[in-house]
Structure formats: structure tokens, C-alpha cells
N, C-alpha and C positions, 0 to 999 in steps of 0.2 A: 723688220729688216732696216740698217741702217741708210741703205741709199738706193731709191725707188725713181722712177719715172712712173708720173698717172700723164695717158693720154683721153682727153674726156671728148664724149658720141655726142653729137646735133645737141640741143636747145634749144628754148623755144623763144630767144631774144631776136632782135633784129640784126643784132649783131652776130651773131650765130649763123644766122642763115646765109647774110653777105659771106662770112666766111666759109662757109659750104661750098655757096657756089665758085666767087672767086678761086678756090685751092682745087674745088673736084673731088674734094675728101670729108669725108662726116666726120673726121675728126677737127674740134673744135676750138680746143683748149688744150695746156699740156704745163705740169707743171713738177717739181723735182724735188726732192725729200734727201735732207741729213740728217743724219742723228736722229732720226722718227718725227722733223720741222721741217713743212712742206714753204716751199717759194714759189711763185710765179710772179709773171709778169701781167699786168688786166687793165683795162680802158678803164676799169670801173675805182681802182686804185690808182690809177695814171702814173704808177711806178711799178718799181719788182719790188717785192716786198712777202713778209708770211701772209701766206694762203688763210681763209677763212674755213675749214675744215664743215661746220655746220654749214655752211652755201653751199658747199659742194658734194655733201653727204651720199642725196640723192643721186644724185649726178650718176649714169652711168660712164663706166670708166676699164680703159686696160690699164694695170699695173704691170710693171716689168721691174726685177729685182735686178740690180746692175752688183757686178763684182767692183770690189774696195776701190777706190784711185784717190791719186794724191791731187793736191787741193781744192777739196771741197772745201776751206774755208772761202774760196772765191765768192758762193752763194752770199755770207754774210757778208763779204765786201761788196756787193754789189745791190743788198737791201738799200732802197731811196733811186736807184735809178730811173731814169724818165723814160715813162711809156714811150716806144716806137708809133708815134701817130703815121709819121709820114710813110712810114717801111710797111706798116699795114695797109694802107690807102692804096699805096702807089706797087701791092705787092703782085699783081697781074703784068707788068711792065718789067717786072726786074728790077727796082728802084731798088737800091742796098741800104736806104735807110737814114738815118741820120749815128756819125758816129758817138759813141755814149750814150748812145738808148739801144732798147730792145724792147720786141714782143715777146710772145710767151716760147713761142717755137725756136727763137733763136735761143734764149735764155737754155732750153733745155740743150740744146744743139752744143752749148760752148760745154753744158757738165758733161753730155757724152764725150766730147773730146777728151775730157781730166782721165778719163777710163776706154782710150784706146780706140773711140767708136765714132766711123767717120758718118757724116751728116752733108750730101752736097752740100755747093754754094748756096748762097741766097741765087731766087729766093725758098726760103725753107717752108713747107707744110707740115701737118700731124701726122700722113701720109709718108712724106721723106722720112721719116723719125722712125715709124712705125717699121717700112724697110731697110735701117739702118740696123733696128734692133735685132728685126729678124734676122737679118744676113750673120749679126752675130752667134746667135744661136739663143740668143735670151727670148724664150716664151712667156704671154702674158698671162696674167689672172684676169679675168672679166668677169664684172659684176659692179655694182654699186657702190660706190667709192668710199663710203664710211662701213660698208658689210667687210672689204677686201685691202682696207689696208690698218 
């Protein structure tokens, strides 16, 4: 499929688990596919940039096939962007972040907009994502994210 959303379950990092709790949702991570070239956003990259496919092989994961929208070339404009430090810290409070970064949730939040599919405000979770998708009617693949996509 040309344009995917993975949403990826718990972790066993520290950072994983803050973001467990703070959000309320075991989803964790999230990140979005053009062209069969996945992107996120990640602390560990400190930008949005391509996904590492082998790190997150295991990884289990919902995949969701999103119908065609126009500009998807956004993703590649927006590879090198600066991780959202403060917008994740401060995401219990509402804090909106710093403008020109993003985390991973927002990242995915702005592709679902190119394709019609609205995401509340910040702040945004895996959780918000997950029933933005559903309301759409896009059901996921679940399973292990190198097995399912």
C-alpha cells in the first residue's frame, strides 16, 4: 500500500512507559508511509525523518491503509524537523508545543488531514489517532510491524 499509518503498542523503554501513562493509551509511537517510505518523528532521531524499519520490525503495531490524498509530498518537506521536546514534556497540561517541531502523533495528525480525517486539537495521543481512524471507517492490520507491512 502506498500510504499507511503504523500505530505502535507499549515498549519496554522508559520513554515508552512515561508515555503510557501520561496519554492513558498503550499506544506508543506512530508513524506514516509514502510510497512504501515510512517517517516519524522520535527523541532518539531528535527530528522527523525515515523510520528505521529494522528497529521496529518487532515492534508490535496497528497498520491502517488510508485512501490516496494530496500532498503527501509534505512528509519529504518536513524530513530534518526538530523533535517536539517541549510538546511532549508539557503534553499533560495542553502545552501546544513549540511552533516548527513535532512529535510523532502530531506528525501523523497533520498526514491524516491531507486525506480528509480529522485528529482533535493538541494535545494529540495514539489513542486520538486510533479513533479518528476508526470513525473513519479504516480498520487496522495488527500484528508485528515487519510481519504486516
Amino acid at each position: 500500500m502506498e500510504n499507511q499509518i503504523a500505530l505502535f503498542m507499549g515498549g519496554s523503554s522508559l520513554s515508552s512507559a512515561a508515555i503510557q501513562l501520561g496519554t492513558r493509551c498503550p499506544i506508543v509511537h506512530a508513524a506514516a508511509s509514502v510510497n512504501g517510505r515510512w517517517y516519524h518523528a522520535s527523541e532518539q532521531l531528535k527530528f522527523f525523518g525515515l523510520l528505521d524499519r529494522d528497529v521496529y520490525r518487532d515492534r508490535m503495531a496497528a497498520v491502517y491503509d488510508l485512501p490516496d490524498g494530496a500532498g503527501d509530498t509534505w512528509l519529504d518537506e518536513m524530513t530534518g524537523v526538530a523533535y517536539d521536546w517541549p510538546g511532549v514534556l508539557l503534553w499533560i497540561t495542553s502545552h501546544p508545543g513549540h511552533s516548527g517541531k513535532m512529535y510523532c502523533f502530531e506528525a501523523v495528525k497533520r498526514k491524516l488531514s491531507l486525506h480528509g480525517i480529522t485528529v482533535p486539537e493538541h494535545p494529540v495521543s495514539g489513542c486520538h489517532i486510533h479513533d479518528a481512524l476508526t470513525r473513519a471507517g479504516i480498520a487496522p492490520a495488527f500484528g508485528k510491524f515487519g510481519i504486516i507491512t
